[in-house]
N, C-alpha and C positions, 0 to 999 in steps of 0.2 A: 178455726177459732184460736185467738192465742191468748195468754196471759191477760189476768185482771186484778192488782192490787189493792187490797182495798182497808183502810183504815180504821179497826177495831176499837176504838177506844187506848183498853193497855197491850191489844195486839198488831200485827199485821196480818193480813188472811192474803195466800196469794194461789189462784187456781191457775190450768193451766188448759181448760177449755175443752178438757177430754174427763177423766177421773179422777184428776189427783189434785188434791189441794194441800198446804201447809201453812200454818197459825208458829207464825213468830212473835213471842213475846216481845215487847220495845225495851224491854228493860234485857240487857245480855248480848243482844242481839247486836252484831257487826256486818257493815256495811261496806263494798267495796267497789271503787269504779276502774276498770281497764276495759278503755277500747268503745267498743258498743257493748258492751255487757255491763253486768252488774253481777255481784256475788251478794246471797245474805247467808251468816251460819247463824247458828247457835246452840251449842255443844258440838255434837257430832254433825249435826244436820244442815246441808250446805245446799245450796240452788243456784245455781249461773244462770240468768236471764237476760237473752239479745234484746235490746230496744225495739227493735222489729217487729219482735215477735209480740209486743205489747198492745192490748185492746184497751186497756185501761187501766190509769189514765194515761191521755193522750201524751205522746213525747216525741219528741224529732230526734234524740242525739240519747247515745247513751248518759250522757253526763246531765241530762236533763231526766233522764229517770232515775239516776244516782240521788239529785236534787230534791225530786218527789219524795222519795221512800225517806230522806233524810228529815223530812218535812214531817210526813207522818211520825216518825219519830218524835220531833220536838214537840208536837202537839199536844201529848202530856195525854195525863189516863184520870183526869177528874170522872168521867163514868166509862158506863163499859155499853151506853150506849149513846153511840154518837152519829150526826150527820156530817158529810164532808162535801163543799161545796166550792167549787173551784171558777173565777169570773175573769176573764182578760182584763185586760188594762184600760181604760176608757178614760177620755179627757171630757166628758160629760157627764152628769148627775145618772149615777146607774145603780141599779137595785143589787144586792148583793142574796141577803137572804130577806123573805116574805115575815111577815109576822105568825110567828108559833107560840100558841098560849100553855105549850106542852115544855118548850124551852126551859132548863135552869139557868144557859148561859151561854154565851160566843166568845170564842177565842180566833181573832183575825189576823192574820199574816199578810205584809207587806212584802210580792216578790215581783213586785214590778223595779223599775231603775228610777224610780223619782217617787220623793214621798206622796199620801195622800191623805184625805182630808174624809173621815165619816160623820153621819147622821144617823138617828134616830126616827123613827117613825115615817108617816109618808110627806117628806119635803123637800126643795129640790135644793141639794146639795152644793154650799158655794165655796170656792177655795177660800183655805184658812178662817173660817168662819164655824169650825167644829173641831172632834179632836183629830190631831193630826199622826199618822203613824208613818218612823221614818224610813227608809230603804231595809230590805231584812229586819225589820222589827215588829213584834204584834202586841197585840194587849187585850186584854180579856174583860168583856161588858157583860153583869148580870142582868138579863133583858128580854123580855117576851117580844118586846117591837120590831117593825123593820128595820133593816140596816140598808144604809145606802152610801155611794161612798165615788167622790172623784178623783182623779190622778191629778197631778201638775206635771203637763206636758212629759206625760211617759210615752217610749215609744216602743216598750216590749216588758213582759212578764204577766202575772197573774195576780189575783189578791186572792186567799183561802180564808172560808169562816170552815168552822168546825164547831156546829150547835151539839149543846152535853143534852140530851133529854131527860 
């Protein structure tokens, strides 16, 4: 088993698949990429992490799990409980997150290489006919409903919600 990071709200929890786990707060916390690793401190407390050794989430390159953890980061700490929900790139009307009547709200990130175009509810999503979120940019909808959401002609990254419950 190896490493699984995973996105606390105002932390990061990062276990290592045997007994030890560590909870870095996002506020303090430094982030570092050489090589296929990744370094996180904060104070005294420091972790080098091989991509490799990574179960979760998925990554190909160290500098894509540098991306990740960066990501969780920016995601901000409106509650301290949250879901995180990671979708590839799709040039077709695709569901992002389901409709949750528990939701207070989503905050979505654009990391695909071409803007895209989200919806609301269950519909089938047309380019530039909803709001549009540009390359690395997210924006945050208060919303129980479904999210769905197309690319224009992307040919690599992800899109991340992160519902606040």
């Amino acid at each position: 088993m190896g490493y699984t990071i995973t996105n606390l709200g105002t932390d990061i929890k990062v276990t290592d698949g045997v007994d030890n786990s560590w909870l870095f707060p996002k506020d303090g916390t430094m982030v570092y990429h050489y090589g296929d690793k990744v370094r996180l401190t904060h104070g005294t407390v420091k972790i080098d992490i091989d991509y490799t050794a990574v179960d979760a989430p998925s990554v190909a390159s160290g500098s894509d799990l540098f991306n990740e953890i960066e990501d969780f980061k920016q995601a901000g700490d409106a509650s301290t409980s949250s879901i995180q929900t990671e979708v590839a790139y799709n040039n077709a009307s695709t569901q992002l997150v389901a409709e949750n009547l528990d939701r207070k709200g989503i905050q979505i990130f654009n990391k695909t290489d071409a803007y895209i175009t989200i919806e609301l509810g269950n519909v089938t999503v047309v380019l530039n006919e909803g709001q549009e979120i540009a390359v690395d940019k997210g924006t945050f909808i208060e919303t129980t409903e479904e999210v769905k959401f197309i690319c224009n002609t992307a040919t690599s990254g992800k899109v991340i919600a992160i519902e606040y419950l």
